[in-house]
Backbone as CSV, one residue per row, in Angstrom:
resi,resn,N_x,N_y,N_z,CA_x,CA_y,CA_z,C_x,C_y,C_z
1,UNK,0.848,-1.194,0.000,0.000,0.000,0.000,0.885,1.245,0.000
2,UNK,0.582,2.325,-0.434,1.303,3.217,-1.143,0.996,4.341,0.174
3,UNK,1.610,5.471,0.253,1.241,6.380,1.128,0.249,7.421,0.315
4,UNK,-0.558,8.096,1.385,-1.722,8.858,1.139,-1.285,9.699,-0.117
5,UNK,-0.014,10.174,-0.213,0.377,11.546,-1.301,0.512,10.426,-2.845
6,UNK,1.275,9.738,-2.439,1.276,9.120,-3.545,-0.236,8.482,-4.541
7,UNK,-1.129,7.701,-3.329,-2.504,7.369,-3.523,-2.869,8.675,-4.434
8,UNK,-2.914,9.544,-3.926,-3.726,10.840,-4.594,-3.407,11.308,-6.118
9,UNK,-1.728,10.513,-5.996,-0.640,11.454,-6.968,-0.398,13.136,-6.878
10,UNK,-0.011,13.247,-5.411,0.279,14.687,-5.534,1.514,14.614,-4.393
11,UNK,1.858,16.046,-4.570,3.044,15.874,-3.780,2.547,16.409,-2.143
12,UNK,3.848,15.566,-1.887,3.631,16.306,0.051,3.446,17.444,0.441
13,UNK,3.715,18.637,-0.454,3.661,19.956,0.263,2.495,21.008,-0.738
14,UNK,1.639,19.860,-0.939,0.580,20.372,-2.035,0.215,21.342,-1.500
15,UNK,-1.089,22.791,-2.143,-2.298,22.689,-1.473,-3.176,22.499,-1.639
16,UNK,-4.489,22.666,-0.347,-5.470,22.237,-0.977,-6.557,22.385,-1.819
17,UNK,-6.028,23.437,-2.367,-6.752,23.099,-3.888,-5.977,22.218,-4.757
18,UNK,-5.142,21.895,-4.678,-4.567,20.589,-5.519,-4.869,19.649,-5.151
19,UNK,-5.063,19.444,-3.782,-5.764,18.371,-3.071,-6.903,18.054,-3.155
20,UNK,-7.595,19.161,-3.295,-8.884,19.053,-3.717,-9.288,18.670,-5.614
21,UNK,-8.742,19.221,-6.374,-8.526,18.683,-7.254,-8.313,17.186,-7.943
22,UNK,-7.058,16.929,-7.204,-6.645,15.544,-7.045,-8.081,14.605,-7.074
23,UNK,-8.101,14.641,-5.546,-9.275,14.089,-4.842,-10.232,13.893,-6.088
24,UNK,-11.544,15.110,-6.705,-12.176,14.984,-7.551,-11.826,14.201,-8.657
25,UNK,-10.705,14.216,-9.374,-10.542,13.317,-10.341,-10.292,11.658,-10.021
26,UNK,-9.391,11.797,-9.130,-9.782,10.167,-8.599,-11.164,9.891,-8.168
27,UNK,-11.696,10.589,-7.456,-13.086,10.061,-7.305,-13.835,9.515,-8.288
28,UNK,-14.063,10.542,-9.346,-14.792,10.289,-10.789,-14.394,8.990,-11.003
29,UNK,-12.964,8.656,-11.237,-12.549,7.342,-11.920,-13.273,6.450,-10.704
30,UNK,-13.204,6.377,-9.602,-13.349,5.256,-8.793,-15.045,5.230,-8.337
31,UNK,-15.774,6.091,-8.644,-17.177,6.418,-8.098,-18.183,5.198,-8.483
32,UNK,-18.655,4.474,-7.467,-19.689,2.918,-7.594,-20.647,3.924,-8.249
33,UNK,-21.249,4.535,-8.333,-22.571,5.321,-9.276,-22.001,4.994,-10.472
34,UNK,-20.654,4.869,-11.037,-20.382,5.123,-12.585,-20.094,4.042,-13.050
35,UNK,-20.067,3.404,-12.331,-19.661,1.483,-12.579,-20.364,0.323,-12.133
36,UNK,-21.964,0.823,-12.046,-22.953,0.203,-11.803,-22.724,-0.644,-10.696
37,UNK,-21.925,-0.181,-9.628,-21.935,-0.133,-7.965,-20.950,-1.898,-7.857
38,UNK,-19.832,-1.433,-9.081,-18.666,-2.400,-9.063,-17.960,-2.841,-7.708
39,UNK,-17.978,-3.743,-7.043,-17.457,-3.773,-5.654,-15.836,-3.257,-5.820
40,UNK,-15.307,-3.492,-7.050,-13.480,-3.360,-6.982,-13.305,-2.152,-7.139
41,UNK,-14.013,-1.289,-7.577,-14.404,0.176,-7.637,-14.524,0.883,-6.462
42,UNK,-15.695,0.554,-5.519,-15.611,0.995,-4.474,-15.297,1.100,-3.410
43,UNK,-14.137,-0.550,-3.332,-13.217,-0.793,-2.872,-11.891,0.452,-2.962
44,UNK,-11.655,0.919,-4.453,-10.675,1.900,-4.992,-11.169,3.247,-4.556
45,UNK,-12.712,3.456,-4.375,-12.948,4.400,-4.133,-12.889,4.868,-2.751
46,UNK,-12.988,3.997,-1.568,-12.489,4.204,-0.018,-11.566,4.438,0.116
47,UNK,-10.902,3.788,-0.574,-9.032,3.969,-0.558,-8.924,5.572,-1.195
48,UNK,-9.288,5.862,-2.060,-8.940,7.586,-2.462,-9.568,8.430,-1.301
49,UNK,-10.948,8.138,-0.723,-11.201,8.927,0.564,-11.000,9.077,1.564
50,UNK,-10.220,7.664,1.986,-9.357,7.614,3.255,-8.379,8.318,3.321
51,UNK,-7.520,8.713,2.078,-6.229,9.067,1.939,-7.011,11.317,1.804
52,UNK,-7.973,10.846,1.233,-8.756,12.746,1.407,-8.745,13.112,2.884
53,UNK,-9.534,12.085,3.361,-10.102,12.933,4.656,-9.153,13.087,5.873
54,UNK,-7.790,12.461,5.292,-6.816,12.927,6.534,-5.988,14.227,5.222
55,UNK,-5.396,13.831,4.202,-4.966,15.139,4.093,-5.956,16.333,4.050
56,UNK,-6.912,16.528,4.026,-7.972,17.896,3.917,-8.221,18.262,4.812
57,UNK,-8.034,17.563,6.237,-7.735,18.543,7.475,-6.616,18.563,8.365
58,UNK,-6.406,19.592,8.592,-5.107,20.703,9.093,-4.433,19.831,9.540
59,UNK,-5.365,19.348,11.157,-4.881,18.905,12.031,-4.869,17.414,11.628
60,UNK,-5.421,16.150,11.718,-4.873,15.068,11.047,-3.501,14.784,10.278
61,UNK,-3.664,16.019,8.844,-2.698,16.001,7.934,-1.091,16.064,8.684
62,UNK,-0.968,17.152,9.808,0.123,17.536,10.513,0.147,16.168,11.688
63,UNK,-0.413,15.669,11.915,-0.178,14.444,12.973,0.754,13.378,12.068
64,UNK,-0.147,13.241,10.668,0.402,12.127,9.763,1.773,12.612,9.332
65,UNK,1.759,13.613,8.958,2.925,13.784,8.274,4.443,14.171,9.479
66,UNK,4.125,13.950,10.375,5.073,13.697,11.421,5.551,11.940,11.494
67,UNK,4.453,11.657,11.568,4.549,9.948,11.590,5.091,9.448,10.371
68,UNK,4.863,10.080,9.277,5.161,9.753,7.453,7.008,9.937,7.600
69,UNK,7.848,10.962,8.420,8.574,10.837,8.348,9.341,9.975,8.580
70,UNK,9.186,9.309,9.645,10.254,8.681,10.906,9.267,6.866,10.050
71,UNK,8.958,6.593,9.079,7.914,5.718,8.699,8.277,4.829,7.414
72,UNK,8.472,3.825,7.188,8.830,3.206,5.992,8.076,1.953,5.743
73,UNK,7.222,2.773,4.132,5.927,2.128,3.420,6.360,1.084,2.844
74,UNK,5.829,0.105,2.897,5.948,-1.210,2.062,4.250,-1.535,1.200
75,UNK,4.379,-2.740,0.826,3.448,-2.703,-0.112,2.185,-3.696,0.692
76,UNK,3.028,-3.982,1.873,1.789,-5.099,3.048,1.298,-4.068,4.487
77,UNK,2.159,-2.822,4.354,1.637,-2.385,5.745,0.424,-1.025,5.088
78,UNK,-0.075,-0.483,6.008,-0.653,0.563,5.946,-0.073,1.565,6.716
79,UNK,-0.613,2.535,6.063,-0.006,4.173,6.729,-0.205,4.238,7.988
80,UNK,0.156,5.012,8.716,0.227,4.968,10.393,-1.037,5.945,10.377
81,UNK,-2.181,5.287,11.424,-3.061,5.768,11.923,-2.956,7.229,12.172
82,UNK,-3.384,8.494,12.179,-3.383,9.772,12.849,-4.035,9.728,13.752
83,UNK,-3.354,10.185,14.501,-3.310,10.298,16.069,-3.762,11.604,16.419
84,UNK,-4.619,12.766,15.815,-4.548,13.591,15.875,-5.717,14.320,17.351
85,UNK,-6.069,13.344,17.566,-7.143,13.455,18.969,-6.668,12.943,20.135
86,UNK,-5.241,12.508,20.120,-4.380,12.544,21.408,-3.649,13.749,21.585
87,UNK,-3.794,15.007,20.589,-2.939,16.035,20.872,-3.803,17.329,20.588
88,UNK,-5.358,16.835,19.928,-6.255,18.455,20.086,-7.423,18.400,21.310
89,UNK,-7.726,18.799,22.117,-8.826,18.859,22.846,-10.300,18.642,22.072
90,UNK,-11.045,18.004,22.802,-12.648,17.920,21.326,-12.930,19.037,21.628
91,UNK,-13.548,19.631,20.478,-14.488,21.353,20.659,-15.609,20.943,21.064
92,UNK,-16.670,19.762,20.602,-17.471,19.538,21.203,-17.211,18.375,22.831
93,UNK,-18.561,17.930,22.454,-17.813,16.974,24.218,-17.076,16.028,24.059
94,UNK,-16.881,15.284,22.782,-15.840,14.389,22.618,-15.287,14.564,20.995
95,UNK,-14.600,13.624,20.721,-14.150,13.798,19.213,-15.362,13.303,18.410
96,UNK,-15.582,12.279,18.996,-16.658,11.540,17.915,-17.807,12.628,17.595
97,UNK,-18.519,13.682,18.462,-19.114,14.532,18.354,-18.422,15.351,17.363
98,UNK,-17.280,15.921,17.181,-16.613,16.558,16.267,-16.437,15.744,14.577
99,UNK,-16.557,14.460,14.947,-16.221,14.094,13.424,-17.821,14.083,13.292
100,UNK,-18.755,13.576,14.095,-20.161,13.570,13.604,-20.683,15.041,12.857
101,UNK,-20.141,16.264,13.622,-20.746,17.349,13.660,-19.892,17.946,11.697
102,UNK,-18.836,17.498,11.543,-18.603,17.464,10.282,-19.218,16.494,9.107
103,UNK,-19.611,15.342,9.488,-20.226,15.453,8.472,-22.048,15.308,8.202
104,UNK,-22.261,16.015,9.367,-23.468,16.541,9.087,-23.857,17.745,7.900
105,UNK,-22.981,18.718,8.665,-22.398,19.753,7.106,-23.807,20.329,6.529
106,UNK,-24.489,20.264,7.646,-26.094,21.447,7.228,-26.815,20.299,6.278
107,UNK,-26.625,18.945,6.089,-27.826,18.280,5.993,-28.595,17.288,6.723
108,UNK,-29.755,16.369,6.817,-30.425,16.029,7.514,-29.690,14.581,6.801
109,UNK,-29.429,13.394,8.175,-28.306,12.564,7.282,-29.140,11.583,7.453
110,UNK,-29.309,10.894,7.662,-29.673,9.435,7.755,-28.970,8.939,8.804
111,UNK,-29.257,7.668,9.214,-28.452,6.742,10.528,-27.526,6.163,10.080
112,UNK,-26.594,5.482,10.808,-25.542,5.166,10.276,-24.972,5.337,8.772
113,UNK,-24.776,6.817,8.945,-23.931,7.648,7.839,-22.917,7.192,8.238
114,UNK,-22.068,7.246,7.385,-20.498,7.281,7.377,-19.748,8.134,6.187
115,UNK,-18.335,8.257,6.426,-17.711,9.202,5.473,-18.065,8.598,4.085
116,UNK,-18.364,7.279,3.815,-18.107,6.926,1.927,-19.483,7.268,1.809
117,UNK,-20.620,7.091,2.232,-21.962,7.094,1.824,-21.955,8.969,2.208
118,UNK,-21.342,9.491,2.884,-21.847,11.244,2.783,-21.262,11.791,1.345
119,UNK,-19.965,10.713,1.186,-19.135,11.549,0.048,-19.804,11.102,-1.582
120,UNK,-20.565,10.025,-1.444,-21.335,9.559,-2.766,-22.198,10.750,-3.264
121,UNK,-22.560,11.826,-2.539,-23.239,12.332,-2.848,-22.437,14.143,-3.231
122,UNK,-22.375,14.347,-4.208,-21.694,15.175,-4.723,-22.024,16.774,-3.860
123,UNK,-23.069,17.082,-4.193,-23.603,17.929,-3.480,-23.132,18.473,-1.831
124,UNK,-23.281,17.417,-1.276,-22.782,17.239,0.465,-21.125,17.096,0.223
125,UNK,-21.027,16.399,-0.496,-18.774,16.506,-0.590,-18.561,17.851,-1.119
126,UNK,-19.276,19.062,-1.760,-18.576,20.026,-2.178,-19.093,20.537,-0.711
127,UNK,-19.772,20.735,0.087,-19.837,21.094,1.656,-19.046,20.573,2.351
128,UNK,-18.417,19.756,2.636,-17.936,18.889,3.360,-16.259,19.501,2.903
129,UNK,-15.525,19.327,1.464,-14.754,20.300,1.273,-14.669,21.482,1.649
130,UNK,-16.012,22.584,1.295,-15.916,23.816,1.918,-15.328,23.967,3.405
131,UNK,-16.020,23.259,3.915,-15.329,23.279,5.498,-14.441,22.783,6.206
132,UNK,-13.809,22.171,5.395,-12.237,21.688,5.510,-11.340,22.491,5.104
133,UNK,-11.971,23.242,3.364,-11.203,24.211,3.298,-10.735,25.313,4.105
134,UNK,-12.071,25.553,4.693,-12.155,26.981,6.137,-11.018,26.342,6.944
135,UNK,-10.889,25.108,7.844,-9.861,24.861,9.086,-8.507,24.809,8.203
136,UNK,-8.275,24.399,7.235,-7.353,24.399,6.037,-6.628,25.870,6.248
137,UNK,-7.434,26.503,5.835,-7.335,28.451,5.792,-6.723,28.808,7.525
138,UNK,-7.299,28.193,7.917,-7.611,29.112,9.691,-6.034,28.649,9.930
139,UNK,-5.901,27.060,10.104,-4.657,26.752,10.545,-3.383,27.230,9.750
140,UNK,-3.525,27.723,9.030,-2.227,27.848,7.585,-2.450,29.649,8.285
141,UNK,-3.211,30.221,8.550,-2.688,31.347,9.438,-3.563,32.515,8.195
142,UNK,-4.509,32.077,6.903,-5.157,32.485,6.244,-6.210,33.029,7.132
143,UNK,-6.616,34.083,8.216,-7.826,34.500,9.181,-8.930,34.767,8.377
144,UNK,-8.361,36.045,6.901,-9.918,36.713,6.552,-10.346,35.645,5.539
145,UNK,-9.556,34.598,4.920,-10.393,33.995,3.936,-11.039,32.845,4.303
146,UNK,-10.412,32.415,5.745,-10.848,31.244,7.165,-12.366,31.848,7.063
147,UNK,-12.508,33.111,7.375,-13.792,33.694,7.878,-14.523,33.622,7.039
148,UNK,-14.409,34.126,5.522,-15.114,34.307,4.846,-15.811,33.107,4.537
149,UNK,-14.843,31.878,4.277,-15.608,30.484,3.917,-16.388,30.189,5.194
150,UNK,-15.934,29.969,6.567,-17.113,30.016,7.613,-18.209,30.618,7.549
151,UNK,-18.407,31.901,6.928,-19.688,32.895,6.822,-20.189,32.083,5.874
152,UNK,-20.009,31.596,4.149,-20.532,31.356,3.386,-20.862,30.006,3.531
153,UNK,-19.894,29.229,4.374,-20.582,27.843,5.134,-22.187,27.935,6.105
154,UNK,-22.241,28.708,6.614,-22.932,29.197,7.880,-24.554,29.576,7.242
155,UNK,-24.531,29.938,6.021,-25.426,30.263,5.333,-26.250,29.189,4.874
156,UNK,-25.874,27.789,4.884,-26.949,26.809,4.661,-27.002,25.671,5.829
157,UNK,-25.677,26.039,6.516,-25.898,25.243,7.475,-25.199,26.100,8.870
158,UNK,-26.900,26.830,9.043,-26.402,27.610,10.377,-26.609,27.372,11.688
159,UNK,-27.002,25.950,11.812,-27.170,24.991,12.986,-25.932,24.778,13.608
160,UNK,-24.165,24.287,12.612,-23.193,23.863,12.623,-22.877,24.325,13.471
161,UNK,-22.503,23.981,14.717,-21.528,24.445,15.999,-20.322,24.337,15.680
162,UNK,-19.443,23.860,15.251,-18.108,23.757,14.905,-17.656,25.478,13.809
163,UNK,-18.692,25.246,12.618,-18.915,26.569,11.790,-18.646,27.805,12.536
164,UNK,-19.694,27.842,13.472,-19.828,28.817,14.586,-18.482,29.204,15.244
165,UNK,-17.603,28.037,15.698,-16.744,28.231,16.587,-15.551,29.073,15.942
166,UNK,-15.300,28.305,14.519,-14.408,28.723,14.166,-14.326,29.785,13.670
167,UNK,-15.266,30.477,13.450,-15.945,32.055,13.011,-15.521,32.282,13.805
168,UNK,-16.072,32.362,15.348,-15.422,33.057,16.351,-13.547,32.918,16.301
169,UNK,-13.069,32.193,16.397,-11.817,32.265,16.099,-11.566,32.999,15.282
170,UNK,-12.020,33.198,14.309,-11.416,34.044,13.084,-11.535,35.149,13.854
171,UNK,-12.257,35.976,14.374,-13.022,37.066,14.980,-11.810,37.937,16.275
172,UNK,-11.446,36.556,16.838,-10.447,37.071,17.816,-9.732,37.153,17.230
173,UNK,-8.986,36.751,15.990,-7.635,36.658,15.508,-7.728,38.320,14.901
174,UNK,-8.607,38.427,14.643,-8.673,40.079,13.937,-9.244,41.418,14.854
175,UNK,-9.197,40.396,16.490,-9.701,41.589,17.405,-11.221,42.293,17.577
176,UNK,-11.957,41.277,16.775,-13.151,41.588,16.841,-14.258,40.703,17.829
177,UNK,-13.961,40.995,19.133,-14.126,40.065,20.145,-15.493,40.441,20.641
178,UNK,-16.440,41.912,20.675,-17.539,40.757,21.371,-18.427,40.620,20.065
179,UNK,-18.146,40.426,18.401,-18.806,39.223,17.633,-18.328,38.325,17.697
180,UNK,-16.803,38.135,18.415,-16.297,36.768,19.040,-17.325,35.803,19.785
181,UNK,-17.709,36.943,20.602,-18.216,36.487,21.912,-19.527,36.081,21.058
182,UNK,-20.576,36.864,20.263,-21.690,36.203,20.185,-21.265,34.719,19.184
183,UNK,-20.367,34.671,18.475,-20.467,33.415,17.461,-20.426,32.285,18.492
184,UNK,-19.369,32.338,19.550,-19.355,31.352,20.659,-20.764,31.206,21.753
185,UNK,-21.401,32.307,21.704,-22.612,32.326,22.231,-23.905,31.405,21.468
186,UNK,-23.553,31.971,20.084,-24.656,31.324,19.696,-24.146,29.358,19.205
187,UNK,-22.756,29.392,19.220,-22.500,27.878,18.962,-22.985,27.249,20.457
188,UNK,-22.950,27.588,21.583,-23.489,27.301,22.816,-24.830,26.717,23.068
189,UNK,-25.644,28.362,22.677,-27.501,27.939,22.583,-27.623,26.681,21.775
190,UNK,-26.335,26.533,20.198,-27.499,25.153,19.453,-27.181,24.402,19.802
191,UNK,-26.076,24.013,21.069,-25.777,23.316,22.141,-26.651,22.626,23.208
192,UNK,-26.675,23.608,23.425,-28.337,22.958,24.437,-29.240,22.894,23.785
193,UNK,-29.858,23.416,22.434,-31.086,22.757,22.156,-31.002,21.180,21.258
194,UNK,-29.798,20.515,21.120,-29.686,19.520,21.032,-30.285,18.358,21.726
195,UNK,-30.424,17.110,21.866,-30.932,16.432,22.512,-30.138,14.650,22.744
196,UNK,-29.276,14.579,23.394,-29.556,15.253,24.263,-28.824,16.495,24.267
197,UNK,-28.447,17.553,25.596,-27.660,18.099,25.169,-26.292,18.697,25.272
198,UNK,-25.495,19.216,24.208,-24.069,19.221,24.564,-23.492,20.255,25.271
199,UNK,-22.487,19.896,26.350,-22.253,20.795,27.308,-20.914,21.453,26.868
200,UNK,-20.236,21.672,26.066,-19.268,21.735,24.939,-18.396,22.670,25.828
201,UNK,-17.717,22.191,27.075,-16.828,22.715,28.036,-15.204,23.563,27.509
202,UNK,-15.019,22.886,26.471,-14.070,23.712,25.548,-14.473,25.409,25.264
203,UNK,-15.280,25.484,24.924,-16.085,26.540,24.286,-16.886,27.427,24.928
204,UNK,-16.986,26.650,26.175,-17.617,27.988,27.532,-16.139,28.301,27.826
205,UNK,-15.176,26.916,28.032,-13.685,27.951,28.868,-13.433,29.060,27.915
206,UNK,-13.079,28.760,26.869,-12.437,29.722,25.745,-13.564,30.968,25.738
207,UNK,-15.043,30.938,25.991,-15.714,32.087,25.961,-15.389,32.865,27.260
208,UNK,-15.531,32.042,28.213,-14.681,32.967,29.394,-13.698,33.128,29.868
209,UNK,-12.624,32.900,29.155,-11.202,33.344,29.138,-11.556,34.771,27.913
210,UNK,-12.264,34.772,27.054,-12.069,35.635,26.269,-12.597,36.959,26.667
211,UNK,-14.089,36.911,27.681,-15.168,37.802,28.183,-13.749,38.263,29.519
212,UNK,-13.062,37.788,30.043,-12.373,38.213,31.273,-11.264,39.242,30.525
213,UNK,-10.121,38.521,29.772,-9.174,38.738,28.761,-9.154,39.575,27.711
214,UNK,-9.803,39.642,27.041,-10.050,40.214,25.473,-10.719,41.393,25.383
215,UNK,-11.902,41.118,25.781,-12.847,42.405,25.752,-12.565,43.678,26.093
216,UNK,-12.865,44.648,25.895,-12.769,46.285,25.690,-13.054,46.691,27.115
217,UNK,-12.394,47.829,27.596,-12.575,48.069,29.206,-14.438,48.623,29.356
218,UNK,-14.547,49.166,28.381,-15.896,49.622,28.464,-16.931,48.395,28.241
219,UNK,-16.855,47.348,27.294,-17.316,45.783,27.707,-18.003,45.242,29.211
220,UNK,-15.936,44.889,29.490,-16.155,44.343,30.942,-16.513,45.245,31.885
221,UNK,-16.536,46.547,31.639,-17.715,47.617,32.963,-19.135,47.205,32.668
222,UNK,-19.673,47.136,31.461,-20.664,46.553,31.361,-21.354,45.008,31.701
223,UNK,-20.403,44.148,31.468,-20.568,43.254,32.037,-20.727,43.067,33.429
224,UNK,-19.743,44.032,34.061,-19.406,43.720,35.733,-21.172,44.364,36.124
225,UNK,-21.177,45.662,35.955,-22.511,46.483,35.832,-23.625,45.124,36.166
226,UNK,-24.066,44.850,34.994,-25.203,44.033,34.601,-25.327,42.705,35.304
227,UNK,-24.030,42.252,35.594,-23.243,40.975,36.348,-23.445,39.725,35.789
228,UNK,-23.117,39.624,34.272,-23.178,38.857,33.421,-21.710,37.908,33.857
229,UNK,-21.044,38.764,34.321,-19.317,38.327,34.272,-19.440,37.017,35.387
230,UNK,-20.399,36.947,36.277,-20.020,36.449,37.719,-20.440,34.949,37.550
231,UNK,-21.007,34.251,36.814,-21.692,32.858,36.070,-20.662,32.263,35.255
232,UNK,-20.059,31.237,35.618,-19.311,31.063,34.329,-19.948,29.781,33.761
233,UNK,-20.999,29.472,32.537,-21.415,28.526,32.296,-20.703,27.130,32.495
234,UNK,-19.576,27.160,32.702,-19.184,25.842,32.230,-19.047,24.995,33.808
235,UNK,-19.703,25.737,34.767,-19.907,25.324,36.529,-20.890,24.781,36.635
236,UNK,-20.907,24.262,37.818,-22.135,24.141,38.172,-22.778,24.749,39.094
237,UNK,-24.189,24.747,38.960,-24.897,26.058,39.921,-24.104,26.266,41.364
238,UNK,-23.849,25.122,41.998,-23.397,25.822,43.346,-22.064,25.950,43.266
239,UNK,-21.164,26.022,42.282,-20.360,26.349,42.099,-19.646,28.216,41.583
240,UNK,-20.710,28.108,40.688,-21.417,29.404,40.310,-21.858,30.203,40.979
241,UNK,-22.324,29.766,42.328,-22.691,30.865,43.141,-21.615,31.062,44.325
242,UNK,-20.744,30.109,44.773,-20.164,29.983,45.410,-18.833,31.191,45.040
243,UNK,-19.147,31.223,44.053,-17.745,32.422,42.795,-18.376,33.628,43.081
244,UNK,-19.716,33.609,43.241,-20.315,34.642,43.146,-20.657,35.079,44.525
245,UNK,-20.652,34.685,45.395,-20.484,34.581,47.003,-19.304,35.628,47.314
246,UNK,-18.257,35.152,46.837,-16.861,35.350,47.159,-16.845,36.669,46.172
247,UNK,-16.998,37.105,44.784,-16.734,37.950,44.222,-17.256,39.355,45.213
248,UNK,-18.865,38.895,45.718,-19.607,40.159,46.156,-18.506,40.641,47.966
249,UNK,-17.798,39.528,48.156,-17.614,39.865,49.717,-16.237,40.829,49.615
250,UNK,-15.836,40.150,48.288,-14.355,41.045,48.190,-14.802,42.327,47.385
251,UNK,-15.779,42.198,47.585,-16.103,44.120,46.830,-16.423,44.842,47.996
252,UNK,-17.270,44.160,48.742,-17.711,44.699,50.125,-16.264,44.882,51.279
253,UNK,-15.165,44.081,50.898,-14.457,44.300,51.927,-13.639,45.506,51.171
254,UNK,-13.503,45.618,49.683,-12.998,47.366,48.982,-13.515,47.741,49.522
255,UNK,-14.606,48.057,49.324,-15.656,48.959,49.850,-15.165,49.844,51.198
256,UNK,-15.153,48.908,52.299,-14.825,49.077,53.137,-13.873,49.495,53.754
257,UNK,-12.137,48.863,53.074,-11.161,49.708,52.972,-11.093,50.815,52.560
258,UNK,-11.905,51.260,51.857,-12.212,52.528,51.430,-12.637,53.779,51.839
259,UNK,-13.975,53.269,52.854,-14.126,54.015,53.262,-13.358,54.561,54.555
260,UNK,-12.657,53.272,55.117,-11.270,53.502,56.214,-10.573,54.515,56.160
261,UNK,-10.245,54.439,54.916,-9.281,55.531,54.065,-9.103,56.285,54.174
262,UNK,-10.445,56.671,53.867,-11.059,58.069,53.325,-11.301,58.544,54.724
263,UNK,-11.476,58.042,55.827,-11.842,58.716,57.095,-10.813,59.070,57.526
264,UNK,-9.557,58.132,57.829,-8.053,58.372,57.940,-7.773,60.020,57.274
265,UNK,-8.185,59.636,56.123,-7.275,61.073,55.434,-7.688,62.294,55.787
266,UNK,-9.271,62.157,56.410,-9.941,63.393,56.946,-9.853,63.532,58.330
267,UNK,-9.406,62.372,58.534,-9.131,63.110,60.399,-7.630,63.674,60.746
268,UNK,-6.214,63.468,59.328,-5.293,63.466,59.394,-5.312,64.805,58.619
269,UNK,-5.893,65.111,58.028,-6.353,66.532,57.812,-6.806,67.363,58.562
């Protein structure tokens, strides 16, 4: 068995639009629709998508091609597994939620979908590309054209929590933090209206590291004001209040030094 670059016929330091390219023309040749659902065909045709769906995203591609080095292909072994979910945190609650949530890709799927039966369908693989292309863009350090394909992703499938997230990423990368804050807000809400539903703990920390961190001084006065700041979703209620216990006592004990102070300075006057 040949390695993924070679499978494709492209080189190692392609991009992915060559990759994507690639990909399409092998597909055509190997596609069971065009060969009246030839088993040796669609046998050829897993093999070209296995070797897609790790180079077309960022993170996979960079796991493999660490392993591709230190690695020597013969014609009985297979390529070394990517490992790429022992070294990223899941955005949603686990990985499997993350590979599910890709290839949902803003359509209504059927049960036991899998990657060859989403990709038979032409329509859903040029989506399914699009949004590979976006993490493609984001990780390669591309922010405004990351964003732009997230926005134009987002437009048929604006359910996508992952879509969402990475919008927001784009958002901080260009300092535009509280539409940061709502893209992560609203990847949250279609969070819970899931069922069951997802508590996507990645994505509350990163929203409140960003609402503490990031935001504009006139923001977090507003926040503190309103006392949006004092909840951090990703707690639990008595945990949450217990933060919030402690926040109000150390204002009350300013408070108080304060007014110490201020009496000090007028009687020393």
């Amino acid at each position: 068995m040949t390695d993924y670059y070679q499978r494709l016929g492209i080189r190692p330091d392609c991009t992915f639009d060559e990759l994507k390219r690639a990909y399409y023309q092998k597909a055509k040749a190997t596609h069971p629709d065009h060969f009246g659902g030839d088993p040796a065909k669609s046998e050829a045709f897993k093999a070209i998508l296995e070797a897609f769906d790790v180079l077309s995203d960022p993170l996979k591609r960079a796991a493999y091609d660490q392993r591709r080095t230190a690695f020597t292909f013969t014609d009985d072994t297979p390529p070394p597994a990517p490992a790429y979910w022992q070294e990223e945190a899941a955005i949603l609650d686990t990985h499997a939620d993350d590979i599910l949530e890709e290839l949902i890709v803003g359509n209504t799927i059927p049960r036991n979908t899998t990657l060859q039966t989403l990709m038979l369908d032409i329509e859903r693989t040029d989506r399914f590309c699009l949004f590979r292309e976006g993490k493609t863009r984001f990780y390669t350090g591309h922010t405004a054209a990351a964003r732009a394909i997230f926005e134009q992703y987002l437009v048929f499938a604006p359910l996508n929590i992952l879509a969402h997230y990475y919008r927001g990423r784009c958002l901080i990368r260009q300092h535009h933090y509280r539409a940061a804050a709502r893209a992560y807000h609203e990847a949250i809400r279609i969070g819970t209206r899931r069922s069951p539903p997802l508590h996507l703990p990645r994505i509350r920390r990163e929203l409140q590291a960003l609402r503490r961190y990031r935001l504009g001084w006139t923001t977090r006065l507003r926040l503190w004001w309103t006392g949006e700041h004092v909840i951090d979703p990703a707690l639990p209620p008595d945990e949450a209040m217990r933060q919030e216990v402690s926040r109000a006592m150390h204002n009350l004990i300013r408070e108080e030094q304060r007014r110490v102070r201020k009496q000090l300075k007028a009687h020393n006057s």
